[in-house]
PDB file of N, CA, C, O and CB in Angstrom:
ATOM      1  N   UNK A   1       0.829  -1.183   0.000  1.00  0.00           N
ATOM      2  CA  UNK A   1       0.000   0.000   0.000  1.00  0.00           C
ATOM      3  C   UNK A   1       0.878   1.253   0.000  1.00  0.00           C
ATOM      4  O   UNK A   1       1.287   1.851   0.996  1.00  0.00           O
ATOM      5  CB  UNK A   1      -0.946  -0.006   1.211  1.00  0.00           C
ATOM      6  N   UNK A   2       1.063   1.500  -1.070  1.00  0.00           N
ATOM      7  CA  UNK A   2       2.416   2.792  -1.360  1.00  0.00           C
ATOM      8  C   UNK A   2       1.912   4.061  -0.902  1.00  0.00           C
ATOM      9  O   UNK A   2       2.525   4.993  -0.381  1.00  0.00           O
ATOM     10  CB  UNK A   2       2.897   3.117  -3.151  1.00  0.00           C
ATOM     11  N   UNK A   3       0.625   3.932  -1.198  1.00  0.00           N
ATOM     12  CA  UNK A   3      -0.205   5.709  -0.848  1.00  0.00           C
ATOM     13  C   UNK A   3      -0.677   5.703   0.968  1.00  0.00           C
ATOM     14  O   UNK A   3      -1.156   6.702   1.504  1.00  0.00           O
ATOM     15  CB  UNK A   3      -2.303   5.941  -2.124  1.00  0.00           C
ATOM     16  N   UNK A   4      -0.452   4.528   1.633  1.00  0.00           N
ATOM     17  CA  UNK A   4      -0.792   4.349   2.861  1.00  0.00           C
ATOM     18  C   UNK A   4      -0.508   5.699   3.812  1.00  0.00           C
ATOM     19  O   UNK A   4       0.170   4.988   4.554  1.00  0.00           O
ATOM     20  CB  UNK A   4      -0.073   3.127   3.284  1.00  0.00           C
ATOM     21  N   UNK A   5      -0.431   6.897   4.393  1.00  0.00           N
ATOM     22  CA  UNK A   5       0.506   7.800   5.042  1.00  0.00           C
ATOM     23  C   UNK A   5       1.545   7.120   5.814  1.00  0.00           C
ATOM     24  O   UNK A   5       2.583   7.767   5.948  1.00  0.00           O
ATOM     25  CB  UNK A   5      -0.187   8.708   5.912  1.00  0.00           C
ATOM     26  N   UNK A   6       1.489   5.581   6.529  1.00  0.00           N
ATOM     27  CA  UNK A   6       2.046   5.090   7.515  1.00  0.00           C
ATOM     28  C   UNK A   6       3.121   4.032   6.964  1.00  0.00           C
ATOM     29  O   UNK A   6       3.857   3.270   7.591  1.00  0.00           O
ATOM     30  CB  UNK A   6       1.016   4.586   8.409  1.00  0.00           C
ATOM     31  N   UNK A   7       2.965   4.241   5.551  1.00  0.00           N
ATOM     32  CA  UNK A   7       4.011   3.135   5.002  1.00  0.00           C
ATOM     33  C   UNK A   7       5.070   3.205   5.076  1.00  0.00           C
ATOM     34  O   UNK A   7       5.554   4.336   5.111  1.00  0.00           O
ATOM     35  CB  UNK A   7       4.058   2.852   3.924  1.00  0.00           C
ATOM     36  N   UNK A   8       5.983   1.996   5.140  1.00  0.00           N
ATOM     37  CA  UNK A   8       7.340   1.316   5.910  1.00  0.00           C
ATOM     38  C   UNK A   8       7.996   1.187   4.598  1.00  0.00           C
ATOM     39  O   UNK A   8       7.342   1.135   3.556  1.00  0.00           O
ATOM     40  CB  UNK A   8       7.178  -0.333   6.899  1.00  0.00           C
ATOM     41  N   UNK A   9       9.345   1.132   4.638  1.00  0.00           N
ATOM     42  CA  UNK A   9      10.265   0.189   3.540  1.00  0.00           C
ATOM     43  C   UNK A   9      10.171   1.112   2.209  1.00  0.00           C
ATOM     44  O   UNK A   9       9.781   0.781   1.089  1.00  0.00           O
ATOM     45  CB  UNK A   9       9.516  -1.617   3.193  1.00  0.00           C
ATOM     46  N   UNK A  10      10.622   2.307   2.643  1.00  0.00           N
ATOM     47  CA  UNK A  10      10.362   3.558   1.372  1.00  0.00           C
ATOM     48  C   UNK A  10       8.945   3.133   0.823  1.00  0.00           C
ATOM     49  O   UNK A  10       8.927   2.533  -0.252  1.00  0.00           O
ATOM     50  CB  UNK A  10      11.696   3.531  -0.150  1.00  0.00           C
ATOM     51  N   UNK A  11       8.102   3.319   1.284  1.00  0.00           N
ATOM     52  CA  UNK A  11       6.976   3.587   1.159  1.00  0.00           C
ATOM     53  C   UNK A  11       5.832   2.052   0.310  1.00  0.00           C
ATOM     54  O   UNK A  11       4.795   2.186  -0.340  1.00  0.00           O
ATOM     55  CB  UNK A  11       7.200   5.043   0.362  1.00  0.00           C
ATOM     56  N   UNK A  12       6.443   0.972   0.615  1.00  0.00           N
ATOM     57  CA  UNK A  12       5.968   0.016   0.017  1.00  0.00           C
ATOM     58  C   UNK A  12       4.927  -0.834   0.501  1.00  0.00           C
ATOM     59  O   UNK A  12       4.153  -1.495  -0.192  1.00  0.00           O
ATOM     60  CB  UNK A  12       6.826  -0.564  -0.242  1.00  0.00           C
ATOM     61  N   UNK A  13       4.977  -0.754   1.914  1.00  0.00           N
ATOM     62  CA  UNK A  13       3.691  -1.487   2.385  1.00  0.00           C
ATOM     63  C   UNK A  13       3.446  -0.760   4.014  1.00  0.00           C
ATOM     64  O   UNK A  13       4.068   0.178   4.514  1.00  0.00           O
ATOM     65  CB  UNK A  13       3.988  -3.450   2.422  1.00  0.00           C
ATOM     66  N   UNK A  14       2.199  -1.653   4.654  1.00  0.00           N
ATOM     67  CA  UNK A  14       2.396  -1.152   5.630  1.00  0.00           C
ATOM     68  C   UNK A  14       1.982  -2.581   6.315  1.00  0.00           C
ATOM     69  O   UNK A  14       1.441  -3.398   5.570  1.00  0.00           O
ATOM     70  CB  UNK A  14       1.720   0.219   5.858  1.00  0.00           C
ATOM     71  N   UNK A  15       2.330  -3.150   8.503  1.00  0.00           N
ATOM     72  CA  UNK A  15       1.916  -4.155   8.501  1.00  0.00           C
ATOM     73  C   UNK A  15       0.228  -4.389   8.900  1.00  0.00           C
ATOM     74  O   UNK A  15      -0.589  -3.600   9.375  1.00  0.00           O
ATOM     75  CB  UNK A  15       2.828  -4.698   9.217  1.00  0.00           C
ATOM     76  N   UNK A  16       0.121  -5.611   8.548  1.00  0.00           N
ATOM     77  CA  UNK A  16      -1.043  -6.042   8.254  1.00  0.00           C
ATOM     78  C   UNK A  16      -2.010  -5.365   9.655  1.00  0.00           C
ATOM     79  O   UNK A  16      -2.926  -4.544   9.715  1.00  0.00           O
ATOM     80  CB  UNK A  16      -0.947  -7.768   8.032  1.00  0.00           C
ATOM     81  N   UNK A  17      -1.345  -6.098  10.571  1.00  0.00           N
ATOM     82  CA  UNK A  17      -2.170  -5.880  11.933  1.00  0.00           C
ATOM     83  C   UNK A  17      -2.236  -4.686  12.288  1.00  0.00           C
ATOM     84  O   UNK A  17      -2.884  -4.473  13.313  1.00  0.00           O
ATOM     85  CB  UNK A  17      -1.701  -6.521  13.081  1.00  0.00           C
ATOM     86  N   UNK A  18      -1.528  -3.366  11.497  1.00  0.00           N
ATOM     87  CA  UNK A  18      -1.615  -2.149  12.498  1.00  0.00           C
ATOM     88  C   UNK A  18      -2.738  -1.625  11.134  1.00  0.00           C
ATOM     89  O   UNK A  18      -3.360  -0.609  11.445  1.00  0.00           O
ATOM     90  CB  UNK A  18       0.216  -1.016  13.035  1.00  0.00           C
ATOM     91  N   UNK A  19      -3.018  -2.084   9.930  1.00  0.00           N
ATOM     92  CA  UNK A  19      -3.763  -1.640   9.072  1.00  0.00           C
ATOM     93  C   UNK A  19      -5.336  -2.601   9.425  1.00  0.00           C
ATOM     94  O   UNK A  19      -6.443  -2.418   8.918  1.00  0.00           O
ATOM     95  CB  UNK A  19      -2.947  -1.807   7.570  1.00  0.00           C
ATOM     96  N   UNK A  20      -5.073  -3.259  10.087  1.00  0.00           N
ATOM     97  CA  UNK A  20      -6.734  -4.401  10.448  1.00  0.00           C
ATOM     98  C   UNK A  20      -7.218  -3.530  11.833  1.00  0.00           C
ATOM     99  O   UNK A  20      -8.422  -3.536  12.090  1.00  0.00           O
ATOM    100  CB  UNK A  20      -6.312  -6.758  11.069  1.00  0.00           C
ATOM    101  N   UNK A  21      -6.230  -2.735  12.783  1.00  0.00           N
ATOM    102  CA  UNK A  21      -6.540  -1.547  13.885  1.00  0.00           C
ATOM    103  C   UNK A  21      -7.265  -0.685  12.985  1.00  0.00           C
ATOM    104  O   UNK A  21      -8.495  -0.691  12.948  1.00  0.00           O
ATOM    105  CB  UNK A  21      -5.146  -0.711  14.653  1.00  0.00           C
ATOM    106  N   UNK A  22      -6.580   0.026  12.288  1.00  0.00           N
ATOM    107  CA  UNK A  22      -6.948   1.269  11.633  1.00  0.00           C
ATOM    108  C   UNK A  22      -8.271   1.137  11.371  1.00  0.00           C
ATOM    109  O   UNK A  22      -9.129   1.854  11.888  1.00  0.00           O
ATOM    110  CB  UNK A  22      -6.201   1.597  10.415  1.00  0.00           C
ATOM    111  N   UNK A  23      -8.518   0.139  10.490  1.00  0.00           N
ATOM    112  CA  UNK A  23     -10.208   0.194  10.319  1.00  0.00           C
ATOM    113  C   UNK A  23     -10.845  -0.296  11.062  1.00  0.00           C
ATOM    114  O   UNK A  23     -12.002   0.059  10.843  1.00  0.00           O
ATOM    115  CB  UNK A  23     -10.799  -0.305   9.317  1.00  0.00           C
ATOM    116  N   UNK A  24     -10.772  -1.250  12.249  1.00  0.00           N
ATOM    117  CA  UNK A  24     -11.157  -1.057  13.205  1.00  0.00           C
ATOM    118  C   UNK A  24     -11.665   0.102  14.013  1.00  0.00           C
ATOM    119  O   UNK A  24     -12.776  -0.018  14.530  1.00  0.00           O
ATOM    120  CB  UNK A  24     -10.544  -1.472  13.515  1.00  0.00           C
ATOM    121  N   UNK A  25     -11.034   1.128  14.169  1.00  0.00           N
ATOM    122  CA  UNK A  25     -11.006   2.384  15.124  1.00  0.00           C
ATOM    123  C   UNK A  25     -11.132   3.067  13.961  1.00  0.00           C
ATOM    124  O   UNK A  25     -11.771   4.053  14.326  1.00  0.00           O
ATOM    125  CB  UNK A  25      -9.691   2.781  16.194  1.00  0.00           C
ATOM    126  N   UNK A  26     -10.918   3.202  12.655  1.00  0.00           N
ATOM    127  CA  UNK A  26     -11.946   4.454  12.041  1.00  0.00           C
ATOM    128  C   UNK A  26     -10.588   5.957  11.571  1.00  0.00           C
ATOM    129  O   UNK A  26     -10.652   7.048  11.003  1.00  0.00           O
ATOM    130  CB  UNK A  26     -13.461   5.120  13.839  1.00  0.00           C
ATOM    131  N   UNK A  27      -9.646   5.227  12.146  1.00  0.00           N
ATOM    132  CA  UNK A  27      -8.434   6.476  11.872  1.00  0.00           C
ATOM    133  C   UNK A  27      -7.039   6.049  12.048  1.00  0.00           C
ATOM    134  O   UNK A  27      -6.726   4.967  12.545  1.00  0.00           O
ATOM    135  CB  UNK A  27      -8.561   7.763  12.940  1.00  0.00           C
ATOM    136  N   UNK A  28      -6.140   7.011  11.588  1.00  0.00           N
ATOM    137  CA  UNK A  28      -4.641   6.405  11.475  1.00  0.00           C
ATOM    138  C   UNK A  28      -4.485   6.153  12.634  1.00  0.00           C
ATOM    139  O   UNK A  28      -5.189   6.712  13.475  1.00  0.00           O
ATOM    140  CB  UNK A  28      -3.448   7.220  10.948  1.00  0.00           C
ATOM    141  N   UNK A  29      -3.321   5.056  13.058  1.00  0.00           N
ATOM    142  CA  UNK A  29      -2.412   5.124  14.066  1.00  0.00           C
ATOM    143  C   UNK A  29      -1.681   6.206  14.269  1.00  0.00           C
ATOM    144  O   UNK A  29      -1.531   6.948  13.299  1.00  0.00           O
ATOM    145  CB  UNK A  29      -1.662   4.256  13.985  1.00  0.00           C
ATOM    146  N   UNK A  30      -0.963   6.622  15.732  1.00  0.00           N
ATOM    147  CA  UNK A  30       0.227   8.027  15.377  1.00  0.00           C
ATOM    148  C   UNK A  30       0.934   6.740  15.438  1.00  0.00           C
ATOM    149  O   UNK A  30       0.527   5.582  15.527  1.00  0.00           O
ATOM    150  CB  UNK A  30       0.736   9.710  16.613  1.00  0.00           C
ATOM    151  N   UNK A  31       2.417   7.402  15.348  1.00  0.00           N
ATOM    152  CA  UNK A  31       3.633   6.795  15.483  1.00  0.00           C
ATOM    153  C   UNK A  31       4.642   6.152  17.304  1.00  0.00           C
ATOM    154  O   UNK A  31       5.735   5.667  17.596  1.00  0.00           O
ATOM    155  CB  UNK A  31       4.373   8.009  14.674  1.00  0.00           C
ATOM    156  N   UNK A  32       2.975   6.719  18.246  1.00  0.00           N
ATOM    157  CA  UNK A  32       3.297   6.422  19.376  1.00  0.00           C
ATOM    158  C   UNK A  32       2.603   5.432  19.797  1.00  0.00           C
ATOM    159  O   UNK A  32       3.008   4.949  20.854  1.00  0.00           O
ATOM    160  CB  UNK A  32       3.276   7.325  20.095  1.00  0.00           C
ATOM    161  N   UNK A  33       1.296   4.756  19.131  1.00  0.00           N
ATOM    162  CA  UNK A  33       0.774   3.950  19.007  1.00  0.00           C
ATOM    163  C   UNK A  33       1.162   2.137  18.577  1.00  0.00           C
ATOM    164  O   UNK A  33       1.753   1.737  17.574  1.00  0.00           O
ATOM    165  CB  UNK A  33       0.197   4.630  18.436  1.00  0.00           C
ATOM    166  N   UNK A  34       0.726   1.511  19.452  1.00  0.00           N
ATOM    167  CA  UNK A  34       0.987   0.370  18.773  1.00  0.00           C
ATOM    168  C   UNK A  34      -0.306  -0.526  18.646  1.00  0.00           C
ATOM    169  O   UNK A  34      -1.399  -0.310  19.171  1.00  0.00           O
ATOM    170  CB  UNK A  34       2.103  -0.324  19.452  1.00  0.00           C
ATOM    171  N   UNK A  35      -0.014  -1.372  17.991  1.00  0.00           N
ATOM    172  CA  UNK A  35      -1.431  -2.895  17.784  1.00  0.00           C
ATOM    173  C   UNK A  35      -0.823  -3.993  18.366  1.00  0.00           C
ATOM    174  O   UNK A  35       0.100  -4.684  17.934  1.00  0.00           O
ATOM    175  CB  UNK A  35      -1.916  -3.573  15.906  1.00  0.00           C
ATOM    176  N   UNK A  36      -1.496  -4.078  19.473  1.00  0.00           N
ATOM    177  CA  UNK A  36      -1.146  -5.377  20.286  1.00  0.00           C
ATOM    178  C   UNK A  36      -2.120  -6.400  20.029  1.00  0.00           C
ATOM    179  O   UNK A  36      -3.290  -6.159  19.729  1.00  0.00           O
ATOM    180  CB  UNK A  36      -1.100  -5.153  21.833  1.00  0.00           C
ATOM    181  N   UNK A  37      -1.692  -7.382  20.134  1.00  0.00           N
ATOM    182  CA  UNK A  37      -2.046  -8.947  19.933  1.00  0.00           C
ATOM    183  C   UNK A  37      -2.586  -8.752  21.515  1.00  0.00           C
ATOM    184  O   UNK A  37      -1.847  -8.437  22.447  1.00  0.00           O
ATOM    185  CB  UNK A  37      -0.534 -10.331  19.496  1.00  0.00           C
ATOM    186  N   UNK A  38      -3.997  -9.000  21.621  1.00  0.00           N
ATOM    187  CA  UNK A  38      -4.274  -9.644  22.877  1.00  0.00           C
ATOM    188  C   UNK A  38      -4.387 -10.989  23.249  1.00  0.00           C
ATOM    189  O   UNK A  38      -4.671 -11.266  24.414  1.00  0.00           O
ATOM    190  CB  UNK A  38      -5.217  -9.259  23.216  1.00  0.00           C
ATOM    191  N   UNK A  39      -4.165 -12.032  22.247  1.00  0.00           N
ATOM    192  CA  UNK A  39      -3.578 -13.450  22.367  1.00  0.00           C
ATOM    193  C   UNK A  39      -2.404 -13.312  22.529  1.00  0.00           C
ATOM    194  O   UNK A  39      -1.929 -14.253  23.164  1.00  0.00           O
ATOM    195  CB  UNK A  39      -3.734 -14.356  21.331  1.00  0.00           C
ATOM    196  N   UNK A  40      -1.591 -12.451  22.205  1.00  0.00           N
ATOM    197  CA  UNK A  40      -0.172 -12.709  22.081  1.00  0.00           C
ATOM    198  C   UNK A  40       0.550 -13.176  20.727  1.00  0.00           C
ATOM    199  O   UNK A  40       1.716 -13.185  20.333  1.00  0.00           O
ATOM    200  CB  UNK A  40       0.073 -13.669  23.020  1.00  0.00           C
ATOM    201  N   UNK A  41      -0.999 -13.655  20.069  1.00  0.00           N
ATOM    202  CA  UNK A  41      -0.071 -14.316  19.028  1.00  0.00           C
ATOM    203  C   UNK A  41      -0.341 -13.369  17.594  1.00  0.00           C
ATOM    204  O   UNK A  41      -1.357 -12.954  17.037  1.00  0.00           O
ATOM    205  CB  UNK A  41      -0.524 -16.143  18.804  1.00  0.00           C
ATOM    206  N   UNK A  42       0.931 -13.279  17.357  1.00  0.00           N
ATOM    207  CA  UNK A  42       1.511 -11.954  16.106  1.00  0.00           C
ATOM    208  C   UNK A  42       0.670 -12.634  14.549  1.00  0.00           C
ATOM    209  O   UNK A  42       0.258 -11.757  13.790  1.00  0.00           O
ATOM    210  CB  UNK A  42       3.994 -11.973  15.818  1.00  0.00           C
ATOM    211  N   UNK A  43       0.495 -13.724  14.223  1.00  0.00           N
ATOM    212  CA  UNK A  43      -0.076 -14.190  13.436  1.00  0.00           C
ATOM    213  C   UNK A  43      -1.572 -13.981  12.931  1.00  0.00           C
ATOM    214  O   UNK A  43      -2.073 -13.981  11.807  1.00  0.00           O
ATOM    215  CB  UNK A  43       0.176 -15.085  13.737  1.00  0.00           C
ATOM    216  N   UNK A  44      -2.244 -13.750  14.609  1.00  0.00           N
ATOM    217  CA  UNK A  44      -3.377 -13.606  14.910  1.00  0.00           C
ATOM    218  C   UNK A  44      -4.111 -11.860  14.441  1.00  0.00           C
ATOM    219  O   UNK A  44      -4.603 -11.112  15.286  1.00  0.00           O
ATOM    220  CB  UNK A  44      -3.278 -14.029  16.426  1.00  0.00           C
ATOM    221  N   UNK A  45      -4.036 -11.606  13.314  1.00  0.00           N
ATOM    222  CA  UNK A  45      -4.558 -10.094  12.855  1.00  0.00           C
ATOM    223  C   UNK A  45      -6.397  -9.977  12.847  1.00  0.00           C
ATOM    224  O   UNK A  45      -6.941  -9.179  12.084  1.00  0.00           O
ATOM    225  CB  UNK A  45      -3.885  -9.788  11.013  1.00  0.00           C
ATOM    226  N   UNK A  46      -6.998 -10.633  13.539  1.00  0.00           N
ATOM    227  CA  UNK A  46      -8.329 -10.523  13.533  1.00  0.00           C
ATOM    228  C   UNK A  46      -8.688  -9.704  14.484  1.00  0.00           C
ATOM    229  O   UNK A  46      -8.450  -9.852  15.683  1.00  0.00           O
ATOM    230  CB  UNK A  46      -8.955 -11.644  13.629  1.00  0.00           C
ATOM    231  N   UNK A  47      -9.603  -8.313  13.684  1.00  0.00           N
ATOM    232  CA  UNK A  47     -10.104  -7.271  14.844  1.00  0.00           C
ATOM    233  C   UNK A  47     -10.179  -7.456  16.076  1.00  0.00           C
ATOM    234  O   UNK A  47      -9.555  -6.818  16.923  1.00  0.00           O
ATOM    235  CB  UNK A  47     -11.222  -6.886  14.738  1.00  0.00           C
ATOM    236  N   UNK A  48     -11.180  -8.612  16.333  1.00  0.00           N
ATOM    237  CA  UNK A  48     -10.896  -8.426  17.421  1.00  0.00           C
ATOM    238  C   UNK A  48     -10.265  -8.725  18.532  1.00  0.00           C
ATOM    239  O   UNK A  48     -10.630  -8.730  19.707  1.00  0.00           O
ATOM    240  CB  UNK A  48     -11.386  -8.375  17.556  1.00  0.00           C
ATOM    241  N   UNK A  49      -8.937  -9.057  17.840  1.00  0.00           N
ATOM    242  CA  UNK A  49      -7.704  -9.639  18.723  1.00  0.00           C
ATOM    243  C   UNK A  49      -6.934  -8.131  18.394  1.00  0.00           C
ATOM    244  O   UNK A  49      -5.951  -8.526  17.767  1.00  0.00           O
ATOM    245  CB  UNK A  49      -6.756 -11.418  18.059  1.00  0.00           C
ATOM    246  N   UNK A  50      -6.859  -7.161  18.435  1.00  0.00           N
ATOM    247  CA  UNK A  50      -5.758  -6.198  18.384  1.00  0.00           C
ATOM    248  C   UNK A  50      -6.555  -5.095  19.195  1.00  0.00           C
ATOM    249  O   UNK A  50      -7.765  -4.885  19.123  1.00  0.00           O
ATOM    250  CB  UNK A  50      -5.192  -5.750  16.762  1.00  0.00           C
ATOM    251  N   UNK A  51      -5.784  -4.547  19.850  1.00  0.00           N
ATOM    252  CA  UNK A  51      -6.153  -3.122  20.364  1.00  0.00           C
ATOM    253  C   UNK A  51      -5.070  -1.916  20.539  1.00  0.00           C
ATOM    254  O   UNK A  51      -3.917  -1.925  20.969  1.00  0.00           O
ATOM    255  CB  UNK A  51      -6.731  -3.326  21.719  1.00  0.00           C
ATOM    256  N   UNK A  52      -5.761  -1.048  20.120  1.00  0.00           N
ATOM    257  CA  UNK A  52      -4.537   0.306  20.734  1.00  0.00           C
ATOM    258  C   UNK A  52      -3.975   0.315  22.260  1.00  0.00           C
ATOM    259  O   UNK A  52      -4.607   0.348  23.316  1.00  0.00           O
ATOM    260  CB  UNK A  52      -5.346   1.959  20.696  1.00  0.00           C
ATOM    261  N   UNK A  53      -2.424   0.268  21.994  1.00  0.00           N
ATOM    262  CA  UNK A  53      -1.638   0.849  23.091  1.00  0.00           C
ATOM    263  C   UNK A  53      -0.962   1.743  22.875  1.00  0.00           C
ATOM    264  O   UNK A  53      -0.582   1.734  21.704  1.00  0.00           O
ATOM    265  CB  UNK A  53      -0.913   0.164  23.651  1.00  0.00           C
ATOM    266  N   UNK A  54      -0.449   2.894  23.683  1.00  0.00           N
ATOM    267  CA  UNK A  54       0.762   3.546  23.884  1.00  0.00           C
ATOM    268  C   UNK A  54       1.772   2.650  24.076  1.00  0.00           C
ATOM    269  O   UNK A  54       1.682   1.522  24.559  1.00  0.00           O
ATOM    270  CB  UNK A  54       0.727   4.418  24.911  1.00  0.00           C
ATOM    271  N   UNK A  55       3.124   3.443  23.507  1.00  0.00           N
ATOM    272  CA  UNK A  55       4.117   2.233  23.653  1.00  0.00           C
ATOM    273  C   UNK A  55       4.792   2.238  24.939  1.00  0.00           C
ATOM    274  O   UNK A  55       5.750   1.516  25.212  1.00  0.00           O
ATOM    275  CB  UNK A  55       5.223   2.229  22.562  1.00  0.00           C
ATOM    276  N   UNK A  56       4.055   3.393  26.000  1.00  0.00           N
ATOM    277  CA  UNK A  56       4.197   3.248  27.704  1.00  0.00           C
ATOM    278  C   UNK A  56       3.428   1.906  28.156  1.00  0.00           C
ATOM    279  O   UNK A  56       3.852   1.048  28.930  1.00  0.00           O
ATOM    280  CB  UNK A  56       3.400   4.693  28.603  1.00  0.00           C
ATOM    281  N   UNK A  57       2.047   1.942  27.401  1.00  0.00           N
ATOM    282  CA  UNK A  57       1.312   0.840  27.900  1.00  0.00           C
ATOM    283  C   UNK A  57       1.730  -0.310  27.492  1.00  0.00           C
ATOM    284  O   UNK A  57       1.473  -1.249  28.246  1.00  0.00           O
ATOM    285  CB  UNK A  57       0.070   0.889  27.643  1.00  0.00           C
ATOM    286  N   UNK A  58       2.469  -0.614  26.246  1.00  0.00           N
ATOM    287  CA  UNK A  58       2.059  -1.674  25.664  1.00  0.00           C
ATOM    288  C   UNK A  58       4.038  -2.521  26.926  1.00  0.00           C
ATOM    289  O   UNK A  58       4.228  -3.600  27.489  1.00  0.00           O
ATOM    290  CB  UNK A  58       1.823  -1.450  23.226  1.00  0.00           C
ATOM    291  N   UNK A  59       5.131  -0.970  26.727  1.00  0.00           N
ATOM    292  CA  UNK A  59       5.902  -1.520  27.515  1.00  0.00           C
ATOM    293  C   UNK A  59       5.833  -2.356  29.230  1.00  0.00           C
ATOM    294  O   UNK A  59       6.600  -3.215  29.663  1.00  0.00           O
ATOM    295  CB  UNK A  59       6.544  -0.578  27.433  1.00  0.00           C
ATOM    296  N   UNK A  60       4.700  -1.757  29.876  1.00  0.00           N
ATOM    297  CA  UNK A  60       4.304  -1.997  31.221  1.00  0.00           C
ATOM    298  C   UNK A  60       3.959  -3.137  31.093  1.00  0.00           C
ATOM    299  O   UNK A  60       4.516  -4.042  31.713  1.00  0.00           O
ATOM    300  CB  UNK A  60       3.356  -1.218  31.839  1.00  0.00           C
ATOM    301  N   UNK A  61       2.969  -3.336  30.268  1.00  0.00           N
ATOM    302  CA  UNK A  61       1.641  -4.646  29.767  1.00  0.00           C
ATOM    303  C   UNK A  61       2.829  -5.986  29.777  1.00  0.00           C
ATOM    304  O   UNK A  61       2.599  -6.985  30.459  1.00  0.00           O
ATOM    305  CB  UNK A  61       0.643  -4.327  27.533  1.00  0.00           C
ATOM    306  N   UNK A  62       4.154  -5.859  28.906  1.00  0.00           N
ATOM    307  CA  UNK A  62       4.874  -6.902  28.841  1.00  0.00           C
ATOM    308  C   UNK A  62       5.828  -7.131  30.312  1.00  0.00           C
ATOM    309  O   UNK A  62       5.883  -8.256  30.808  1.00  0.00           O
ATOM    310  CB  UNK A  62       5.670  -6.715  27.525  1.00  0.00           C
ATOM    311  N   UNK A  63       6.567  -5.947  30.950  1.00  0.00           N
ATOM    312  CA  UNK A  63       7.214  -6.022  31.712  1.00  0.00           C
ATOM    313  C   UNK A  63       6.500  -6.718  32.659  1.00  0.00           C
ATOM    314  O   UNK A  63       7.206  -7.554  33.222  1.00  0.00           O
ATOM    315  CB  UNK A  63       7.702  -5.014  31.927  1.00  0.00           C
ATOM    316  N   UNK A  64       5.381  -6.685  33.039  1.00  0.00           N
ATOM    317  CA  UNK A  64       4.558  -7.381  34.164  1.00  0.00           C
ATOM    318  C   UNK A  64       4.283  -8.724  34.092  1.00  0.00           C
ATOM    319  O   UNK A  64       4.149  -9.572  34.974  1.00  0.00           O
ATOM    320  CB  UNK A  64       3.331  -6.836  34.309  1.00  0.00           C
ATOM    321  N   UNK A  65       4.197  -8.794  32.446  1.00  0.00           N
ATOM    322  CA  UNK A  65       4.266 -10.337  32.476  1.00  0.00           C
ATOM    323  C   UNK A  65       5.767 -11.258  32.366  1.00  0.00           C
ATOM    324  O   UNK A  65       5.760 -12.478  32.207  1.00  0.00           O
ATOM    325  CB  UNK A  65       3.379 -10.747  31.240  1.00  0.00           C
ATOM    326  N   UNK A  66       6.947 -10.489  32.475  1.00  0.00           N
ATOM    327  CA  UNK A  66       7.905 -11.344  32.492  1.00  0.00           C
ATOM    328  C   UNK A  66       8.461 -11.671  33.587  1.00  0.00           C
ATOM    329  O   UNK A  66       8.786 -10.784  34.376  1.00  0.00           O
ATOM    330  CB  UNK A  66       8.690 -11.047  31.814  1.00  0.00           C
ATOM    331  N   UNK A  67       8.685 -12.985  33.864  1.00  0.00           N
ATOM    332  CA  UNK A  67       8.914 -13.655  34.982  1.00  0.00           C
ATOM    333  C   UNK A  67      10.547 -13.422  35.680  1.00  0.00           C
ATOM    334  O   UNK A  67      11.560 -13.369  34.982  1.00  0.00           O
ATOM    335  CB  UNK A  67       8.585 -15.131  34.571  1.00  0.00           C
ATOM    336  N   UNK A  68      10.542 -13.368  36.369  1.00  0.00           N
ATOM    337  CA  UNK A  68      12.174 -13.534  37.442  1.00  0.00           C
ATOM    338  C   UNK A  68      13.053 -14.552  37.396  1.00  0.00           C
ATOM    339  O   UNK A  68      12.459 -15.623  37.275  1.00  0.00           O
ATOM    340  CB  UNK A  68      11.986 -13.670  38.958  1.00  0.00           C
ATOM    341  N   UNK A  69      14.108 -14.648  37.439  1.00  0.00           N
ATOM    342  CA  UNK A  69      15.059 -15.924  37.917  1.00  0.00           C
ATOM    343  C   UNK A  69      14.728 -15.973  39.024  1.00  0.00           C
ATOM    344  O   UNK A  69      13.969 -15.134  39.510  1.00  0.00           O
ATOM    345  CB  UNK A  69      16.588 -15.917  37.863  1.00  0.00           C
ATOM    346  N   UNK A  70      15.250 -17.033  39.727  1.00  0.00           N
ATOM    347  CA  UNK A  70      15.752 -17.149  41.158  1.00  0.00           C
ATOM    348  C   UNK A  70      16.633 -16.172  41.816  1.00  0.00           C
ATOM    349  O   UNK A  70      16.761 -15.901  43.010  1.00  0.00           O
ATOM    350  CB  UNK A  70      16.421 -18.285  41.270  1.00  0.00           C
ATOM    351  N   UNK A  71      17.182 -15.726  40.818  1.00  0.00           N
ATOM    352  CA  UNK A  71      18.469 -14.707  41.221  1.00  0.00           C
ATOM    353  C   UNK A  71      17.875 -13.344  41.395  1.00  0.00           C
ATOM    354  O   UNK A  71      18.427 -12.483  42.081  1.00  0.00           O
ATOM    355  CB  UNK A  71      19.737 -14.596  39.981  1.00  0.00           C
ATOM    356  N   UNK A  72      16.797 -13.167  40.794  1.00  0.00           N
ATOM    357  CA  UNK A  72      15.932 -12.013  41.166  1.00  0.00           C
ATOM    358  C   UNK A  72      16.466 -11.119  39.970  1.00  0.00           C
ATOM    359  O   UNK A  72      16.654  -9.920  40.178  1.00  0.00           O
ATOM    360  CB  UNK A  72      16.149 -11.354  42.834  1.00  0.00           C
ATOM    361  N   UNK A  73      16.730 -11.702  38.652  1.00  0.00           N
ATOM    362  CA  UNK A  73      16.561 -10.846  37.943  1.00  0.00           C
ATOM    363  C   UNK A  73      15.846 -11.772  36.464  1.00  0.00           C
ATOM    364  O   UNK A  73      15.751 -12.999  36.467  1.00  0.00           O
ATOM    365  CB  UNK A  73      17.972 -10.009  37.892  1.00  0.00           C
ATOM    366  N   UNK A  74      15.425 -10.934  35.341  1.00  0.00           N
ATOM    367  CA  UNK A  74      14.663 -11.224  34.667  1.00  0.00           C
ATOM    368  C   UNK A  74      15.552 -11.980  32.950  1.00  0.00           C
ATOM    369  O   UNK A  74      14.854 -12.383  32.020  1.00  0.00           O
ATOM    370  CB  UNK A  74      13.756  -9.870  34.726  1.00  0.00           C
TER     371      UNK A  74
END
């Protein structure tokens, strides 16, 4: 999608899942925005598996789920 505003790779496409958001929600992504997988799984581009995060939120959202060593670090 060359005419996309959000297109990647000198202007050649854009990815799937942040373009299956977009029409979802009705408007561009910004560039602070991300499309998260709420399965987790990146494969998974069906509406209603993606939602808008900030990339504050989407960083918190993962840090919380990653687990510790024993050693008390991650």
């Amino acid at each position: 999608m060359p005419e996309h505003p959000n297109a990647i790779k000198r202007g050649r496409y854009i990815a799937e899942h942040r373009y299956v958001l977009e029409q979802k929600i009705g408007r561009l992504l910004t560039r602070l925005e991300i499309a998260h997988h709420s399965n987790e799984n990146k494969q998974d581009n069906r509406p209603e598996n993606l939602e808008v995060l900030t990339i504050s939120q989407h960083n918190k959202y993962h840090s919380l789920k990653r687990k510790r060593k024993s050693n008390g670090k991650f």
